[in-house]
py3Dmol code that shows the C-alpha trace and the ligand (Angstrom):
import py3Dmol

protein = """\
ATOM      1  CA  UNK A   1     -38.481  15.023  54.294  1.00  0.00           C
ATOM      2  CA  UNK A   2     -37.563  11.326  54.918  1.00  0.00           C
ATOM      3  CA  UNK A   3     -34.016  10.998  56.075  1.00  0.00           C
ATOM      4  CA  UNK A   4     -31.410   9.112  54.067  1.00  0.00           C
ATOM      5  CA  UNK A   5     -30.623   5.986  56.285  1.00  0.00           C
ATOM      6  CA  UNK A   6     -27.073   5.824  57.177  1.00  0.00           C
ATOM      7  CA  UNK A   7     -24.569   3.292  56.116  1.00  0.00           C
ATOM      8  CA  UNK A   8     -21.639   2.646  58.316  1.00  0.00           C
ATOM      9  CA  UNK A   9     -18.887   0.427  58.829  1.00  0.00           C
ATOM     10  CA  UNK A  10     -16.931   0.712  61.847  1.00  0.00           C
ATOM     11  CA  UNK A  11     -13.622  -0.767  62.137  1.00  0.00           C
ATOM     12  CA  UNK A  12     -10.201  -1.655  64.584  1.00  0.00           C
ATOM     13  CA  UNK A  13      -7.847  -3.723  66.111  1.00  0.00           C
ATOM     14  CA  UNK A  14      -9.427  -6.777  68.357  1.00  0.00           C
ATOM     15  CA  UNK A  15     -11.301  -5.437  71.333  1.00  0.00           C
ATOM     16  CA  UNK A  16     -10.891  -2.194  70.231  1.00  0.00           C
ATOM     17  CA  UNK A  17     -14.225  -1.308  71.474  1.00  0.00           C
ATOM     18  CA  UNK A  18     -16.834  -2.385  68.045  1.00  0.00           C
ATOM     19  CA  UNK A  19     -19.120  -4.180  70.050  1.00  0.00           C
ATOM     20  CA  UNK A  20     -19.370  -1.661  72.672  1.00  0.00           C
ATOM     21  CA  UNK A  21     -20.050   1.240  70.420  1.00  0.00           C
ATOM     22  CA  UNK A  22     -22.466  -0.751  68.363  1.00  0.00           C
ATOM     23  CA  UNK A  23     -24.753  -1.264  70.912  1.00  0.00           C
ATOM     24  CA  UNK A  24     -24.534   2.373  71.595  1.00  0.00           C
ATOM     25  CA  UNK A  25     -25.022   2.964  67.933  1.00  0.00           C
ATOM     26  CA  UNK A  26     -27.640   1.333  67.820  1.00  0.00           C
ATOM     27  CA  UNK A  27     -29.664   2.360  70.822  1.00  0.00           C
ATOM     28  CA  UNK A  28     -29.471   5.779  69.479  1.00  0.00           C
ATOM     29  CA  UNK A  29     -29.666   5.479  65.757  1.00  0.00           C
ATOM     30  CA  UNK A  30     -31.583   2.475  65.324  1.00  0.00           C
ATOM     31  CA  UNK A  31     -29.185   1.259  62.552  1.00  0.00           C
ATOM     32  CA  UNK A  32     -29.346  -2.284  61.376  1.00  0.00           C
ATOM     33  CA  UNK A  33     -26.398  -4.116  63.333  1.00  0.00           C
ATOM     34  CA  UNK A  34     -24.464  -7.250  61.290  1.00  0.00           C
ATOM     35  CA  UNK A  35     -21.207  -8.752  62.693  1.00  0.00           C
ATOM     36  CA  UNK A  36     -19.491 -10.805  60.612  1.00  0.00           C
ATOM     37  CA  UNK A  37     -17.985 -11.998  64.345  1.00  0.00           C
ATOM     38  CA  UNK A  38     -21.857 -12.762  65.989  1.00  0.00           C
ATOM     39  CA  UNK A  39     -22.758 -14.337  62.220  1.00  0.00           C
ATOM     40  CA  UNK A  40     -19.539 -16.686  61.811  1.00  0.00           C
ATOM     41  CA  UNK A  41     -20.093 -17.164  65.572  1.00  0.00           C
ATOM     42  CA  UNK A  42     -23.859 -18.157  64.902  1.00  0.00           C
ATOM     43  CA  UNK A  43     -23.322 -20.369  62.453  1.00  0.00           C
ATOM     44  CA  UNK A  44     -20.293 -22.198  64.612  1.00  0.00           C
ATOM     45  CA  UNK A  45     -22.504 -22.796  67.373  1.00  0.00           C
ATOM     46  CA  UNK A  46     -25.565 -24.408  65.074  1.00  0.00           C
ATOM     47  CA  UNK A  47     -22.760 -26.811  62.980  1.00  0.00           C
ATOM     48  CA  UNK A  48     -23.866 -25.269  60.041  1.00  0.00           C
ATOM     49  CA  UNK A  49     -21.501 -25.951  57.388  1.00  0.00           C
ATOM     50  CA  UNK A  50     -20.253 -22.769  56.859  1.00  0.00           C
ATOM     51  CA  UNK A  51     -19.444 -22.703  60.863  1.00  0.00           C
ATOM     52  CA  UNK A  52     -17.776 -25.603  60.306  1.00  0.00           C
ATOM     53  CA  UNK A  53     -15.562 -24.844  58.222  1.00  0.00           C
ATOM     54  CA  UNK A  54     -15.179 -21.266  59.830  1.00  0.00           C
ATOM     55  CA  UNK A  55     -14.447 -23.032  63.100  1.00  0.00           C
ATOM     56  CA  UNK A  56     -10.805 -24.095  62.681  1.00  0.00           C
ATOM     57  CA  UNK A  57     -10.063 -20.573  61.365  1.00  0.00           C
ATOM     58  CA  UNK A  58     -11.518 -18.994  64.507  1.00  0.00           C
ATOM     59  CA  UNK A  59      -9.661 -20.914  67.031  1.00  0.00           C
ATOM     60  CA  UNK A  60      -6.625 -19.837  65.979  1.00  0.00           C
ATOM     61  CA  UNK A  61      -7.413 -15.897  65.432  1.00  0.00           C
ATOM     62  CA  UNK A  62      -6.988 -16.540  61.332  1.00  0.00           C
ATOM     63  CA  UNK A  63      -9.686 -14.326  58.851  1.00  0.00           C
ATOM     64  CA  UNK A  64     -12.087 -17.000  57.652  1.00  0.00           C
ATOM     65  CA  UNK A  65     -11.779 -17.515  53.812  1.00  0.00           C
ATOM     66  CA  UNK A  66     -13.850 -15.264  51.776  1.00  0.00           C
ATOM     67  CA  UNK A  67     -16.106 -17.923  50.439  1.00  0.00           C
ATOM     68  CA  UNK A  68     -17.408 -18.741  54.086  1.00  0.00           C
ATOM     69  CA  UNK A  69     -17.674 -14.606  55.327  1.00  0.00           C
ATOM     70  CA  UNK A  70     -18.611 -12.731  51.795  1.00  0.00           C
ATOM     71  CA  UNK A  71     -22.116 -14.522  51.291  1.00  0.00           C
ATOM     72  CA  UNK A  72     -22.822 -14.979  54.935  1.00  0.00           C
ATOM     73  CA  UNK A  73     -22.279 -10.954  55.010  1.00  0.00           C
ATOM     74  CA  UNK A  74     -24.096 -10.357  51.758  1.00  0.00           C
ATOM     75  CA  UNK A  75     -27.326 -12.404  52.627  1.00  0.00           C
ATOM     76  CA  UNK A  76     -27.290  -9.834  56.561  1.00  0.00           C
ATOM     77  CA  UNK A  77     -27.468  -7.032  54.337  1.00  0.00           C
ATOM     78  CA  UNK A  78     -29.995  -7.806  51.975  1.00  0.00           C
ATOM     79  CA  UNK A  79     -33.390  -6.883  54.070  1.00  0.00           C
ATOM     80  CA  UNK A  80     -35.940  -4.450  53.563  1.00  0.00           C
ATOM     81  CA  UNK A  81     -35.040  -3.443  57.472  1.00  0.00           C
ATOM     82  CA  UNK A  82     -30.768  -2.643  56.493  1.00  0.00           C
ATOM     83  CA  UNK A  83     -32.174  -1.206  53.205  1.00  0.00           C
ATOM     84  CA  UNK A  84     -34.896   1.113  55.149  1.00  0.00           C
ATOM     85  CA  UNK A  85     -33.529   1.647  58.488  1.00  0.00           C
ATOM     86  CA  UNK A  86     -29.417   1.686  57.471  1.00  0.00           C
ATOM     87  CA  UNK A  87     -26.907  -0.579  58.749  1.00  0.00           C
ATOM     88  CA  UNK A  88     -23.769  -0.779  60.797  1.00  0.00           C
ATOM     89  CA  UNK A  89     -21.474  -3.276  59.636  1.00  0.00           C
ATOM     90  CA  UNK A  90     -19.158  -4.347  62.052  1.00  0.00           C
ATOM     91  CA  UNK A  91     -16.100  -6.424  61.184  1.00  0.00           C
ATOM     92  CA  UNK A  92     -16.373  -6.417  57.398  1.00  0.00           C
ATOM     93  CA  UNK A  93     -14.648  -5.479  55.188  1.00  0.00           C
ATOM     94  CA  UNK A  94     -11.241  -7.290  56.488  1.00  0.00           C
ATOM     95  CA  UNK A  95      -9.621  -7.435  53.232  1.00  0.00           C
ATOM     96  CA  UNK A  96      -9.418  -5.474  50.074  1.00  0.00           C
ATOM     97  CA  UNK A  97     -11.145  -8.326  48.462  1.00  0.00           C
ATOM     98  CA  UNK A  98     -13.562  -8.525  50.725  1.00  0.00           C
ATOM     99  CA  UNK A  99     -13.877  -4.735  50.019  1.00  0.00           C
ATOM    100  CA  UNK A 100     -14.275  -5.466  46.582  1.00  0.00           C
ATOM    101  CA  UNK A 101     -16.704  -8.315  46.952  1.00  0.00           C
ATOM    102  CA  UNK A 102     -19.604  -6.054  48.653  1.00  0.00           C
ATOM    103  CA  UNK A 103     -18.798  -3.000  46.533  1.00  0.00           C
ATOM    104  CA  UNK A 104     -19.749  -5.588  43.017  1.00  0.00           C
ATOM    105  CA  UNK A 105     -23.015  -5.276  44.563  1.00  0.00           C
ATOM    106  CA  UNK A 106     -23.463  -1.675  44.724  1.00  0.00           C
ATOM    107  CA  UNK A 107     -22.806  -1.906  48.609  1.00  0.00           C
ATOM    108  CA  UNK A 108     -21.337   0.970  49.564  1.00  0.00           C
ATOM    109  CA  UNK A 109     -20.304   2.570  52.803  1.00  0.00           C
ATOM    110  CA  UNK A 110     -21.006   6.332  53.816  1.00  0.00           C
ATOM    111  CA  UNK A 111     -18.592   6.273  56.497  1.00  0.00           C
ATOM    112  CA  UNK A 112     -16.051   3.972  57.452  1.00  0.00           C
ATOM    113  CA  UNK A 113     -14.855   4.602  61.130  1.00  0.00           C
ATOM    114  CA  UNK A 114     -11.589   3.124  62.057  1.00  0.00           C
ATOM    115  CA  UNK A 115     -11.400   3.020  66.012  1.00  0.00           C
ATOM    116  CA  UNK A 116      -7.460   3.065  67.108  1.00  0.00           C
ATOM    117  CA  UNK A 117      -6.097   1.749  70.628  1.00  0.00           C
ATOM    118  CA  UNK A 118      -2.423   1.066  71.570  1.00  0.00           C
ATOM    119  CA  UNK A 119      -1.629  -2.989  70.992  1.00  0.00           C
ATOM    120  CA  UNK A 120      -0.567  -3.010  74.576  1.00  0.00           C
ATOM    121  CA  UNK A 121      -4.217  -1.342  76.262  1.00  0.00           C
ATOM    122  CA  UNK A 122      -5.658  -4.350  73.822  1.00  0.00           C
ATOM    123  CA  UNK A 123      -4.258  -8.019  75.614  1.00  0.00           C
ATOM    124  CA  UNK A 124      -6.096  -6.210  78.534  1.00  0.00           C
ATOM    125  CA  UNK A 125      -9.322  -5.968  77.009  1.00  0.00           C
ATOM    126  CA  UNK A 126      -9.345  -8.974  75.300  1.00  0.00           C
ATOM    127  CA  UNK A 127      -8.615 -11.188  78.083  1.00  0.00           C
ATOM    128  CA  UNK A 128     -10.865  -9.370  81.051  1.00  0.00           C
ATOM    129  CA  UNK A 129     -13.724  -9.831  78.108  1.00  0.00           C
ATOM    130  CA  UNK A 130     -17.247 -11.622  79.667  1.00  0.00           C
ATOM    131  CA  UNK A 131     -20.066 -11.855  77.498  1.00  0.00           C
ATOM    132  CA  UNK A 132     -24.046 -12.243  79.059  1.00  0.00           C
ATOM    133  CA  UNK A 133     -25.044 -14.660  76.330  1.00  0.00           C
ATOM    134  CA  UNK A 134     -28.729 -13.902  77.573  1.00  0.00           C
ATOM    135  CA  UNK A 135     -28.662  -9.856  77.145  1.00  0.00           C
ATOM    136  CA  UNK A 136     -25.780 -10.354  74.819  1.00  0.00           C
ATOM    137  CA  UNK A 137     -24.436  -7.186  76.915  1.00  0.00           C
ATOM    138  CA  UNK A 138     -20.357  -7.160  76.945  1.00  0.00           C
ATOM    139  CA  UNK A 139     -18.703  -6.294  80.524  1.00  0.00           C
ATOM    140  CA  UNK A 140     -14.633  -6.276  81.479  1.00  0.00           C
ATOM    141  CA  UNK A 141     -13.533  -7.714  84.906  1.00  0.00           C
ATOM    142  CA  UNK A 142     -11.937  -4.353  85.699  1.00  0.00           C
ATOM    143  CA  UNK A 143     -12.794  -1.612  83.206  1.00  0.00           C
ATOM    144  CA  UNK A 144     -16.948  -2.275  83.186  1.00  0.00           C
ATOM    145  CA  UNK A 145     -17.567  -4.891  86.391  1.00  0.00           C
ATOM    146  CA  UNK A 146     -20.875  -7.023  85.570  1.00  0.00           C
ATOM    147  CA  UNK A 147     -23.755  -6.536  88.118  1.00  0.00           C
ATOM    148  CA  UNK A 148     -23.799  -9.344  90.498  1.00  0.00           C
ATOM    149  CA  UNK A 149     -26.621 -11.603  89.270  1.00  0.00           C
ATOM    150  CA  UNK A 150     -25.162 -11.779  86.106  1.00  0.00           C
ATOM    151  CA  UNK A 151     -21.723 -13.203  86.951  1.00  0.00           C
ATOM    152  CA  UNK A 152     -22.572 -16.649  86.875  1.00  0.00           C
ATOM    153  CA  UNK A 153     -24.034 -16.816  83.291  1.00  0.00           C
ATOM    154  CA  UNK A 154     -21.372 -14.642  82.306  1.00  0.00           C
ATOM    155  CA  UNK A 155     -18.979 -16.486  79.337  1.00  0.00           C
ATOM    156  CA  UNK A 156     -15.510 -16.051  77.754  1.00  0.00           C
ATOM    157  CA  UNK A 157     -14.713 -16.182  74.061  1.00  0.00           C
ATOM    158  CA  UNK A 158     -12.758 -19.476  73.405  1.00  0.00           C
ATOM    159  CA  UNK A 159     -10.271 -16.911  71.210  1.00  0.00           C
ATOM    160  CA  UNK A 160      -9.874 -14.332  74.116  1.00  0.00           C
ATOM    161  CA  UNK A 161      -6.534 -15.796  75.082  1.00  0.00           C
ATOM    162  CA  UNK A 162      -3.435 -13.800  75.074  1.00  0.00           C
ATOM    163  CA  UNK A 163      -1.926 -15.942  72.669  1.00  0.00           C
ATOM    164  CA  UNK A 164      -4.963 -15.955  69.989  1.00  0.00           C
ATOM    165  CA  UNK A 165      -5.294 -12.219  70.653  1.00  0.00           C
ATOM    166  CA  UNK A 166      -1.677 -11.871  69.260  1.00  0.00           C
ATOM    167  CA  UNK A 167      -2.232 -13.632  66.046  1.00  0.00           C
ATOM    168  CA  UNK A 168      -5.871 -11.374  65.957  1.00  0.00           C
ATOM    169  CA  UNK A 169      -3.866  -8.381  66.304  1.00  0.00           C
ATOM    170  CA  UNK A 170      -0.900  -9.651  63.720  1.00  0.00           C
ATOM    171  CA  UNK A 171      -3.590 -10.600  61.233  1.00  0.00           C
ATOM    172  CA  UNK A 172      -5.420  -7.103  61.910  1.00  0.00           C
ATOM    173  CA  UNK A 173      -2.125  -5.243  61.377  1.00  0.00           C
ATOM    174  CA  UNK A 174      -1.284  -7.272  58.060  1.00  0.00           C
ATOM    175  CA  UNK A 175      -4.768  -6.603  56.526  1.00  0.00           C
ATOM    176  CA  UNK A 176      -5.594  -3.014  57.626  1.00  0.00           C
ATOM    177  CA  UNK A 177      -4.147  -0.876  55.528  1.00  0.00           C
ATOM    178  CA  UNK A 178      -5.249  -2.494  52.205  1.00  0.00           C
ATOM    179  CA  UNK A 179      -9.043  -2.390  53.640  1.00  0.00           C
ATOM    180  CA  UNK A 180      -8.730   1.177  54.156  1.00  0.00           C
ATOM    181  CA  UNK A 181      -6.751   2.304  51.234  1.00  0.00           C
ATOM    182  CA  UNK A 182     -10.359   1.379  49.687  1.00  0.00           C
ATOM    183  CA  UNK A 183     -12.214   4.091  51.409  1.00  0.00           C
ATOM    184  CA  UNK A 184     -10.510   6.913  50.611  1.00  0.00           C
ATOM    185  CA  UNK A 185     -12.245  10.326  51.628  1.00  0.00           C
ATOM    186  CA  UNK A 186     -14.822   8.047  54.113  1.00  0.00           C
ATOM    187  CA  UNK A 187     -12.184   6.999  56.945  1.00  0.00           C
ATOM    188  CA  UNK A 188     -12.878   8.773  60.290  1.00  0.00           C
ATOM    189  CA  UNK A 189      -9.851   7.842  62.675  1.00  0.00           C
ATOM    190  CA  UNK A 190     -11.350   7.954  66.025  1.00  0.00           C
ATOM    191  CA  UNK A 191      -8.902   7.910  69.100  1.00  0.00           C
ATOM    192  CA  UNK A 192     -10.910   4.770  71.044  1.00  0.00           C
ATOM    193  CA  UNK A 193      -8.403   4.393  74.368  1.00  0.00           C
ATOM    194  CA  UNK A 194     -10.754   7.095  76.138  1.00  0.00           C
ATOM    195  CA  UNK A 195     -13.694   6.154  78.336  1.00  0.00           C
ATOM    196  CA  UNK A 196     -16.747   4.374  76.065  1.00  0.00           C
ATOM    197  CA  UNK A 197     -18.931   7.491  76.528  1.00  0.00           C
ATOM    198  CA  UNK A 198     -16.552   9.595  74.984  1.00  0.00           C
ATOM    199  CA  UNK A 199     -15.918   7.494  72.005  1.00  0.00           C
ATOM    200  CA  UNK A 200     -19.415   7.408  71.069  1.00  0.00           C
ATOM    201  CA  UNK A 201     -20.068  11.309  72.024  1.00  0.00           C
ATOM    202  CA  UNK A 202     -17.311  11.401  68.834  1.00  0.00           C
ATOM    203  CA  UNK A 203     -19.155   8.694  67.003  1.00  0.00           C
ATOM    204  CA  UNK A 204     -22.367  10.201  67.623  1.00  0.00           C
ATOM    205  CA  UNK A 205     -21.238  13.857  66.594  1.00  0.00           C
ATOM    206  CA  UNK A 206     -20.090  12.335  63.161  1.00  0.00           C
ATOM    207  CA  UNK A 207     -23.342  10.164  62.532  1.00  0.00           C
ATOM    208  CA  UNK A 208     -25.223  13.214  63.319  1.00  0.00           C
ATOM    209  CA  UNK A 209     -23.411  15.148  60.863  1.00  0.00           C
ATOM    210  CA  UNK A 210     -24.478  13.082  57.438  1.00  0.00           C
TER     211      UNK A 210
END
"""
ligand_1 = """\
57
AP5
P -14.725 -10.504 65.786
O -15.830 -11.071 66.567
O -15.020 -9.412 64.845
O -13.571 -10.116 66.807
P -12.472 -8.962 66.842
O -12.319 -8.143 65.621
O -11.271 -9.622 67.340
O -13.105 -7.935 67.785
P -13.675 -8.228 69.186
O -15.088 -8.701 69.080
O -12.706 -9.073 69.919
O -13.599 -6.802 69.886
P -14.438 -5.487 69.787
O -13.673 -4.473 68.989
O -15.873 -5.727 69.390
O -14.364 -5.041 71.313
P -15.453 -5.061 72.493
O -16.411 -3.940 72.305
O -15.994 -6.417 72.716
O -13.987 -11.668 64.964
C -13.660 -12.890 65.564
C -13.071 -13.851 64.544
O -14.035 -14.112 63.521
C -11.829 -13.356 63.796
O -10.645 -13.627 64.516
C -11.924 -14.183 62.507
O -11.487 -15.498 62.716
C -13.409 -14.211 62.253
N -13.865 -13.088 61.414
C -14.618 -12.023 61.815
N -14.845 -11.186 60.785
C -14.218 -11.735 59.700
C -14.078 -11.320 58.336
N -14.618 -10.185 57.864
N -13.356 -12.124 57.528
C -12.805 -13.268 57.964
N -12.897 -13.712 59.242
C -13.595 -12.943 60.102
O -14.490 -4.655 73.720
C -13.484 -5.527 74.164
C -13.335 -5.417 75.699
O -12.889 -4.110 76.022
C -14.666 -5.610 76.452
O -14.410 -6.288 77.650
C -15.152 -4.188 76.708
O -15.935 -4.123 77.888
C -13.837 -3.434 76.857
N -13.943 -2.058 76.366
C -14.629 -1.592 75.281
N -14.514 -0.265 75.148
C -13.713 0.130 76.176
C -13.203 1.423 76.593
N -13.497 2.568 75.915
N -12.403 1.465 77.687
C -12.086 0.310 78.393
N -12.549 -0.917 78.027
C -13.338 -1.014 76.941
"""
view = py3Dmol.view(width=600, height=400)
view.addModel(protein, "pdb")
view.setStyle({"model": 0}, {"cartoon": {"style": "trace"}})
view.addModel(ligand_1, "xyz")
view.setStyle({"model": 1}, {"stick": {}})
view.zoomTo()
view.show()
């Protein structure tokens, strides 16, 4: 029998540790990967006019109006791949209307895992973040060193500073609650200040489970 594909979202605090079990994710499950991050991110870097107007909103740490996010979201989702394969959405939903705006279109999480890390283990992640922009591979300074041939391509996220990781993790603690109020019976709380391979050994155990 054909298995049903899996549809997950997997949510935290800034630098919880998304990325980094999404690529695991993905390895292993072949799931259909769409940040709303990489997308807004995308579309800043090509002066699209969505990324334009996202831009501004970025910089400072502050959710991107709906308008910009829900269609750029919607649009990822709707491909034969997502719809055969099963995605991983990563980011989204932020807000309960954003909740509300995917689940109009009959978009509907199976799981909705909610990674949780102390605010204080966070400024550390955020700002020891470097990003291979060829491999798209994440590394940290001190927690997962880069190989050497890398380091010079290596980038920084113009909103990894302390400061604009304090308003991330402000706006993340004023919105999280309402997301996941929406997802009642799906929520998976998964302790994520371990080492990465143990958060996805939890991850994995759950995904293998549906
Ligand atoms: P987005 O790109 O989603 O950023 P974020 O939520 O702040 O999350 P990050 O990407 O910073 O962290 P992560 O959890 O993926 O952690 P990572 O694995 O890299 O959003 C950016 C902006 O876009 C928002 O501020 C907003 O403006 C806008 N936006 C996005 N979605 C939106 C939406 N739905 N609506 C409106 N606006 C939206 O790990 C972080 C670091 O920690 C890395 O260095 C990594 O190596 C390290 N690390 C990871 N795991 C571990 C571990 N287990 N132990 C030690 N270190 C670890």
């Amino acid at each position: 029998a054909t298995k049903t594909p899996k549809r997950v979202v997997i949510a935290g605090a800034p630098a919880s540790g998304k990325g980094t079990q999404c690529e695991l994710i993905v390895e292993k499950f072949g799931l259909v990967h769409i940040s709303a991050g990489d997308l807004l991110r995308a579309a800043v870097a090509e002066g699209t006019p969505a990324g334009l107007e996202a831009k501004a909103y970025m910089d400072r740490g502050d959710l991107v109006p709906d308008e910009v996010v829900v269609t750029m979201v919607k649009d990822a989702l709707d491909c034969e791949e997502a719809e055969e394969n099963g995605w991983l959405l990563d980011g989204y939903p932020r807000s309960a209307s954003q909740a509300d705006a995917i689940e109009k279109e009959g978009i509907t999480p199976d799981v909705f895992l909610l990674l949780n890390v102390p605010d204080e283990m966070l400024i550390e992640r955020v700002v020891g973040r470097r990003l291979d922009p060829e491999t798209g591979a994440i590394y940290h300074v001190k927690f997962f060193p880069p190989p050497e041939d890398v380091v010079d391509r290596l980038t920084i996220r113009s909103d990894d500073t302390e400061e604009k990781a304090k308003n991330r993790l402000a706006v993340h603690h004023s919105n999280v609650e309402a997301v996941v109020g929406r997802y009642e019976g799906k929520i998976r709380e998964i302790d994520g200040d371990r080492a990465k391979t143990e958060v996805f050994a939890e991850i994995a155990s759950i995904l293998d489970e549906m």
